[in-house]
Every structure is written in structure tokens, then in C-alpha cells.
C-alpha positions in Angstrom: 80.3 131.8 98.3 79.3 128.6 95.6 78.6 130.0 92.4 75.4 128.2 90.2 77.1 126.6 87.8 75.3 124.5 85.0 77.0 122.0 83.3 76.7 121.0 79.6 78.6 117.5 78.4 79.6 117.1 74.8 82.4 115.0 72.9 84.7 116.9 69.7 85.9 114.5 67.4 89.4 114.2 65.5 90.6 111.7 63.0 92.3 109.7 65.7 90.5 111.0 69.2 87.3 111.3 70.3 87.2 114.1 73.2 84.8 114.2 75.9 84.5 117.5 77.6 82.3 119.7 80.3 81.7 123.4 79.8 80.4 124.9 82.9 78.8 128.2 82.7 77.7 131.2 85.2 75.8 134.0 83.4 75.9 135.7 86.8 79.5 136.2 86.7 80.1 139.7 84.9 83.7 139.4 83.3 83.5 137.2 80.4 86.5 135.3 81.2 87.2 131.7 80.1 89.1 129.8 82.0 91.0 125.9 80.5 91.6 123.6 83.1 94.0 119.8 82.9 93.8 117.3 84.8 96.7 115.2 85.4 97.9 111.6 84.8 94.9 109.2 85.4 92.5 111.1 86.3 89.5 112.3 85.0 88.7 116.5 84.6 85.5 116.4 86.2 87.2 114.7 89.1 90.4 117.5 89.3 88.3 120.1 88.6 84.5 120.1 89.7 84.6 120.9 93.5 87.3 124.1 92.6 84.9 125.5 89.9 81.9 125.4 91.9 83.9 128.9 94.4 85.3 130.1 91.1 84.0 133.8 91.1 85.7 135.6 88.0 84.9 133.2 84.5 81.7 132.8 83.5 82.7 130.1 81.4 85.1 126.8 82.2 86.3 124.2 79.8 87.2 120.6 81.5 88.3 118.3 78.8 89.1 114.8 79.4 92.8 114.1 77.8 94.0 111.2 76.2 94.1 107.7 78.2 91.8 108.9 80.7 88.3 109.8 81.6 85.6 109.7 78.8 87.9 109.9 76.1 88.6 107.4 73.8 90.6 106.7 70.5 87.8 105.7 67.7 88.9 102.1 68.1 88.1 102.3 72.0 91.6 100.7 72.3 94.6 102.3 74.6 97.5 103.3 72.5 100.7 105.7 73.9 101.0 109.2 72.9 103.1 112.0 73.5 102.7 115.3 75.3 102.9 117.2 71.6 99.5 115.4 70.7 98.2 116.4 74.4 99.1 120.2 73.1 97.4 119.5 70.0 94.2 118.3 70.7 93.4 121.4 73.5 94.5 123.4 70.4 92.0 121.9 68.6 89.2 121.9 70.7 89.9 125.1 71.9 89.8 126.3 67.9 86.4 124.1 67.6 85.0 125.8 70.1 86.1 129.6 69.2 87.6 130.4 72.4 90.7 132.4 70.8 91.6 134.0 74.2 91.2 132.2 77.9 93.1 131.7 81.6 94.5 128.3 81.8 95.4 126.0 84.8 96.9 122.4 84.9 97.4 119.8 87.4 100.7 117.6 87.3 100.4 116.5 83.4 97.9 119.3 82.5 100.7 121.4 83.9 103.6 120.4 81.9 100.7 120.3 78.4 99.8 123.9 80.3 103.2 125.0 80.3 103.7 123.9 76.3 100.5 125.8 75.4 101.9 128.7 76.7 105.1 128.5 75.0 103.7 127.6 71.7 100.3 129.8 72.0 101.3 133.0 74.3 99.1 135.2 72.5 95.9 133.1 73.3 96.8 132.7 77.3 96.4 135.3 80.1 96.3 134.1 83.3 98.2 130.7 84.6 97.7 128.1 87.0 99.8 125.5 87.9 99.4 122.7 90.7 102.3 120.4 91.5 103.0 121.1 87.7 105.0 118.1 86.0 108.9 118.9 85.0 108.6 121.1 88.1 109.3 118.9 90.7 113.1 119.4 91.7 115.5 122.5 91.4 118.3 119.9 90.0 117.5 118.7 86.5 118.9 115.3 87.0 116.9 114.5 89.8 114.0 115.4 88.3 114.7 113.1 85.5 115.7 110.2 88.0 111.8 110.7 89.8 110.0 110.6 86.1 112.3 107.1 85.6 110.6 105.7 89.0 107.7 106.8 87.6 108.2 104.3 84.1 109.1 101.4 86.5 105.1 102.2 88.1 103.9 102.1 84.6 105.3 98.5 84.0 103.1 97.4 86.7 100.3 99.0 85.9 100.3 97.3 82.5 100.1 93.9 84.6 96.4 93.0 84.8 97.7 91.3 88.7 99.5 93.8 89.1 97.7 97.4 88.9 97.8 98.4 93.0 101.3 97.5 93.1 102.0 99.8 90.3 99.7 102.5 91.7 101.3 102.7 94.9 104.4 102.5 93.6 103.8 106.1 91.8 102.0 107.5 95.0 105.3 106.8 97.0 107.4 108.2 94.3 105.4 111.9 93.8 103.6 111.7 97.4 106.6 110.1 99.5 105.8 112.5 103.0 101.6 112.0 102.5 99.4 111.0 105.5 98.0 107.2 104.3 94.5 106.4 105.9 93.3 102.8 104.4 89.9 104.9 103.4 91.7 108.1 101.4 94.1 105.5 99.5 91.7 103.2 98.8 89.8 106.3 96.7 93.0 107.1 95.4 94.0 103.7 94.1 90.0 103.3 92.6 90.4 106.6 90.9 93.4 106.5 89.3 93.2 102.4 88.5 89.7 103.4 86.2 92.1 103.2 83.3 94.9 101.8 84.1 96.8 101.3 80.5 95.7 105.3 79.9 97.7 106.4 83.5 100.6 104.2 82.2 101.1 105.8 78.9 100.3 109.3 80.6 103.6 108.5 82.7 105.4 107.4 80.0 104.5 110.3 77.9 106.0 113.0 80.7 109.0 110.4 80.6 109.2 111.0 77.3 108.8 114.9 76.9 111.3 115.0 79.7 114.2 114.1 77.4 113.4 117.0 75.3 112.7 119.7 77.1 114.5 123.2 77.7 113.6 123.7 80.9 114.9 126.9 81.2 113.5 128.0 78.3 110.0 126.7 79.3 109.6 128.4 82.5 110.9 131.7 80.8 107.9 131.4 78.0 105.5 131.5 80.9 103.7 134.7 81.9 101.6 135.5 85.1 101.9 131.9 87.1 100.3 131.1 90.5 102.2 127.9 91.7 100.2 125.9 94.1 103.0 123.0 96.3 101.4 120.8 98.7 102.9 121.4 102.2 103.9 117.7 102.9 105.0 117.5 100.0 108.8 117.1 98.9 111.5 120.0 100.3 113.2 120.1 97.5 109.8 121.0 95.1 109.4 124.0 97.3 113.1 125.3 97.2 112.7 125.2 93.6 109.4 126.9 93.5 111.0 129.8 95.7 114.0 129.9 93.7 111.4 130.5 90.9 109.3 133.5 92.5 112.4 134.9 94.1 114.3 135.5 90.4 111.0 136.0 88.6 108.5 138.8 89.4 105.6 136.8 87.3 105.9 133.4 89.5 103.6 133.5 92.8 104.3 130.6 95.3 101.7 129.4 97.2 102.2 126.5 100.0 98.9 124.6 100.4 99.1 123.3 104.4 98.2 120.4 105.0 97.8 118.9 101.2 100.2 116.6 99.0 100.6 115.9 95.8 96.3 115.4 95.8 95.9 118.7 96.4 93.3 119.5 94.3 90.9 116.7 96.0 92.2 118.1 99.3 91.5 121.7 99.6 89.6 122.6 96.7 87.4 125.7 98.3 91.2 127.1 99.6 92.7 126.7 96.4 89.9 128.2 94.2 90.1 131.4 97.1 93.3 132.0 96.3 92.4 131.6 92.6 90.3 134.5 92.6 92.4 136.8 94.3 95.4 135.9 92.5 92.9 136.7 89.2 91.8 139.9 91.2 95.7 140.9 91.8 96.5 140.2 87.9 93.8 142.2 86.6 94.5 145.1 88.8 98.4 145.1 87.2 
């Protein structure tokens, strides 16, 4: 069933970021619970987001910020500058403060995942239930490997900081994190518009996983996590799936779920499936 969600649009300002955010509400919806939701490199929230929340059944209350380099918002100067997967941490922090939401679920999508996956293990008292789609620093059970695929994704960044040169750079990143996806000229086409809106932003997005990549514990990461549902497109890679049931075989808190038919877009994909599962998986965590 679609749940009546109203929208309201609103922007939170810090010295060096101004934040554009959506906070969709159901009054209907008797638990209370808030739920954060990422989006991922160049892409806006509203576009991640909006068609799962609509057959979201337990938060009254959703927050769907836009983070830096993409969407609505902007540094103060309206110019594109790189940043670094700390600041992303710091300014849901903030907003998240701002807006007095001390306790909340939290999902993220590629990027948002690997920012999700840092809230958690910097703020585990604030965070209940997880969410992760195709979850950045994720993608391959050997860490090398999943250092070499966030390198291929630098050498799309170089392109898309060439004015001639943005498709080229765009595809380049779809082969690399969607190698096995089913190409129609009308679905990429979409895909190459929505992720080219910004184009400077979704290069220093990639660079910034690149970055937090060389710095990063894994290990230690995945142990800070609590209750995770784990969402892998079904064409996507073999190797992100062995590592993702490597993961819920040796933790009792990881939950594996292979979305048929989807890739790496999984969220624009299936977005009624993966907001079912999303409620039970809520459903099965507050029973516990």
C-alpha cells in the first residue's frame, strides 16, 4: 500500500555549506520513527529516495538531504570545490543536531553508504536500524581489489572534469560499478542526464570515496555496525555478493538480500520491492 506522504523543502546553513533537504511526513503512521536516508555519488536524494518512501509503512518521519556536490546544495560561493567523506559525516551530524532528531534509522546508497557506515561508527548511540544499498568500500571481499575499482573510478572523474568530455567519463564509471547491467539507449540516456546535472560535484564525490579508501579499517568499520540489511543488485558483480555472504554468514547482524533483476541502480529499479523488504526487515528488528 502507498502511504500519503507530504513533503516540506527547506535549506540549513553552515559557515561553508548551504544544505538543501526534504522532510517527508505521515501522521498516519503510529511509531514515531525517523528514518536518514543518502544518496550516492551524483545524484540527488529526492531522486534515490522519493519512489522507496512513498511504500515506507513504519517512520512517520524521513529526512532526504542533498550532500555536498550534488543536488540543491551548494557551497555559499555557488562554486564546486572537493571535500572529504569526514565533512560528508559532519554536516548530517549537523543537520541532524539542527533539527533535534537525537535518535533515527539510517539507510545509504553507494556514497551515503560508506558516510552511513562512518555515522554509525562515530554516532552508535544515535543509530538503530541500518540500511545499506550497493554500500561503497563494500564492493569486493579482497581489499586490494576494492581499492583497484575506486582507482578506475578517479580515471572517470578526470573526464568528467572535461567540459567535452562528461559522457565519456560517465560511462566510464557505469562500466566500472555496473559492468554485467542490461544497456537500453533510453535507461542510459536517463542515467547519463541524471548523474551529468553536476558533473564537477560527481567527480569530487568519486574522488572523495578514493580518498577515504586509503584510510579506512575495514574491518573495523563493518564490526562498528549494528542491525544491517544489505541490498546487492542481482546482475551485479560475483564477487560483491560472495563478500556480502561472507558478511551474513560470520555476523548474525548482517541480512543479505539479492535484488533480481537490478544493478548497481537499484534503487531507481525496484523501489516498491526494496521498500517491502524494508518494512519487514524493520518489522523483524523490532520484534528482536
Amino acid at each position: 500500500m502507498k502511504h500519503p506522504f507530504s513533503v516540506e523543502k527547506r535549506e540549513f546553513h553552515l559557515p561553508d555549506q548551504h544544505i538543501k533537504y526534504r522532510v517527508y511526513r505521515n501522521p498516519d503512521i503510529a511509531s514515531k520513527r525517523r528514518l536518514v536516508l543518502l544518496h550516492g555519488a551524483g545524484v540527488a536524494g529526492v531522486d534515490t529516495w522519493e519512489h522507496i518512501i512513498m511504500f515506507l509503512s513504519y517512520w512517520s518521519e524521513v529526512l532526504v538531504p542533498d550532500q555536498r556536490g550534488m543536488g540543491e546544495t551548494h557551497y555559499p560561493d555557488k562554486k564546486e570545490h572537493p571535500f572529504t567523506a569526514q565533512e560528508l559525516v559532519g554536516d548530517i551530524n549537523a543537520l541532524v543536531d539542527h533539527l533535534g532528531w537525537w535518535q533515527f534509522d539510517l539507510g545509504g546508497y553507494s556514497m551515503g553508504g560508506l558516510v552511513s557506515l562512518l555515522l554509525k561508527q562515530q554516532h552508535a548511540d544515535r543509530i538503530g536500524k541500518q540500511f545499506l544499498l550497493e554500500s561503497a568500500v563494500l564492493d569486493r571481499p579482497c581489499w586490494e581489489t576494492t581499492v583497484d575499482l575506486r582507482n578506475q573510478f578517479s580515471s572517470a572523474a578526470v573526464h568528467l572534469r572535461q567540459s567535452m568530455d562528461v559522457d565519456r567519463g560517465i560511462k566510464n564509471f557505469l562500466d566500472a560499478i555496473s559492468p554485467n547491467r542490461r544497456v537500453s539507449p533510453q535507461v542510459e540516456k536517463l542515467t547519463v542526464s541524471r548523474l551529468g546535472s553536476r558533473p564537477i560535484g560527481f567527480a569530487n564525490a568519486l574522488d572523495c570515496v578514493t580518498k577515504a579508501i586509503q584510510g579506512i579499517d575495514r574491518e573495523a568499520l563493518v564490526a562498528a555496525q549494528g542491525d544491517v540489511t544489505s541490498f546487492i543488485g542481482g546482475n551485479s558483480v560475483e564477487l560483491m555478493h560472495q563478500y556480502q555472504r561472507e558478511l551474513a554468514e560470520r555476523m548474525p547482524n548482517w541480512h543479505y538480500f539479492l535484488m533480481a533483476g537490478t544493478d548497481h541502480s537499484l534503487p531507481f529499479q525496484k523501489p516498491r520491492q526494496i521498500a517491502r523488504i524494508m518494512n519487514t526487515e524493520m518489522e523483524r528488528y523490532l520484534e528482536n
